[in-house]
N, C-alpha and C positions, 0 to 999 in steps of 0.2 A: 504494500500500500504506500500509496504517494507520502512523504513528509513535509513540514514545511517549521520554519520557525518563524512566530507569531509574535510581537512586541506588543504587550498591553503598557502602554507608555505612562497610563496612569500609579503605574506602580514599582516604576523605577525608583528610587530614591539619589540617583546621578553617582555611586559610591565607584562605578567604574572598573568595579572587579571582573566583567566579561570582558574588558579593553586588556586588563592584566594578566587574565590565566589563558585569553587568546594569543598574546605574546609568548608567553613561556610554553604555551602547546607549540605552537609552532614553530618560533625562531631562539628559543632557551632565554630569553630573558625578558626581565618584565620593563616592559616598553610600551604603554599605548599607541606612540607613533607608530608602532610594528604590527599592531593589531588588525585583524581583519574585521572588525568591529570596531564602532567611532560611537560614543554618547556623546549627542549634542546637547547644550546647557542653557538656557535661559534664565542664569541665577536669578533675576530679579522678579520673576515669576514664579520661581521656584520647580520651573519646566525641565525633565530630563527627556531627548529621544535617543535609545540606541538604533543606530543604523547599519543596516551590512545590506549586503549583497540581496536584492529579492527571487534568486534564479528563475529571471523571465525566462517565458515558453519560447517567449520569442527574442531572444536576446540583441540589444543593440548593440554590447560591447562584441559577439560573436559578428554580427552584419559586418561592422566596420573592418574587425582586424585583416590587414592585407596578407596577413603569410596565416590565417585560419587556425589560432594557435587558441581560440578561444571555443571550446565545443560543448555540446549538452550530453553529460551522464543520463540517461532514460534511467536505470536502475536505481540510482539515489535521486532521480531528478533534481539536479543539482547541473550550472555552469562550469567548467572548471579549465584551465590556464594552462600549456602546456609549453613550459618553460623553457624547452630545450627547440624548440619555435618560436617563441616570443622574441623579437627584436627590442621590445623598449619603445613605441614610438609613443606610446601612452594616450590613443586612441578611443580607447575603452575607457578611459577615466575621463577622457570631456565628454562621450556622449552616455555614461550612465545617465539615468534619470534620478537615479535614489543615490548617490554617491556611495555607490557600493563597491565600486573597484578603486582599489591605493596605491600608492608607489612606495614602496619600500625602499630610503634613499640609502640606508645601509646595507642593507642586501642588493641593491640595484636591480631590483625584481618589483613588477606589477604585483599586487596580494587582494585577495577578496575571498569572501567565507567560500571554504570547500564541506562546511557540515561535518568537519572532523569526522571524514568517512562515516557519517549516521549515524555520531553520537556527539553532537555538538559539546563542548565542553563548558563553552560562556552558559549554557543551562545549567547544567548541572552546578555550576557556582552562583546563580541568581539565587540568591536568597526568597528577594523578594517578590520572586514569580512573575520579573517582567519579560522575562524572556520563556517559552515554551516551545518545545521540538512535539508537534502535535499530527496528527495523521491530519491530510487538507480537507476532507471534507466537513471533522468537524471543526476546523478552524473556520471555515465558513458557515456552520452552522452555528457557531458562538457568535460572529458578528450578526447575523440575522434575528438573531434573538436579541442583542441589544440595541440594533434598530428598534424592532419592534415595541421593545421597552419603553425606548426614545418616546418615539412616535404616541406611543401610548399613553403618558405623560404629558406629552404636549395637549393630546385631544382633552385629558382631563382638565388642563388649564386654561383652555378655552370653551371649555360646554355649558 
């Protein structure tokens, strides 16, 4: 079954430990800049987003790469970067649309979430449950239901 990771953004707290055990899973040290995950901050709102990779079906960073170094795993549906093709032209980082693909300027490598081969790590350290590795249909079926919610809410506040 398909996976996907879901960011309930309401329930980040911004402490940035998915930015830190993504560095150490992947490149051994802890580094947010190395991270294939980025929480953005609105301190003054008190607004945390984590951001990564959305592995479009139809991927833009894939369209563009000239030397096709960017392809789709069907098994983990997951995008994933094939580095020993990658030239560096950093293609794939102007046209994400989620600012999901990075450039790793110590490694000198593009980086963007590969799903720790389908077992996401930054989960498994979210505390606070902003992050989840959930089958896709019912992560769509979570958002529907708080539509719904919404929606519901609203009509009671106008009837």
């Amino acid at each position: 079954m398909e996976k996907m990771i879901v960011v309930e953004a309401e329930k980040c707290t911004g402490c940035r430990m998915c930015e830190m055990v993504c560095s150490v899973s992947h490149e051994g040290v802890s580094n947010p800049a190395r991270a294939r995950i980025g929480v953005v901050k609105w301190e003054a709102d008190g607004y945390y987003l984590p951001m990564l990779c959305q592995q479009c079906e139809d991927a833009p960073c894939a369209a563009v790469c000239p030397v096709k170094a960017i392809t789709r795993d069907q098994e983990l549906a997951r995008v994933v970067v094939d580095l020993d093709k990658c030239i560096g032209c950093k293609l794939c980082i102007s046209i994400c649309p989620f600012g999901g693909m990075g450039y790793d300027v110590i490694g000198r490598k593009v980086i963007k979430c590969d799903l720790c081969g389908g077992d996401p790590v930054c989960v498994k350290f979210c505390d606070p449950g902003a992050l989840q590795y959930v089958d896709a249909n019912k992560a769509d079926m979570k958002k529907k239901r708080q539509a719904g919610k919404n929606l519901s809410e609203l009509m009671r506040k106008h009837a």
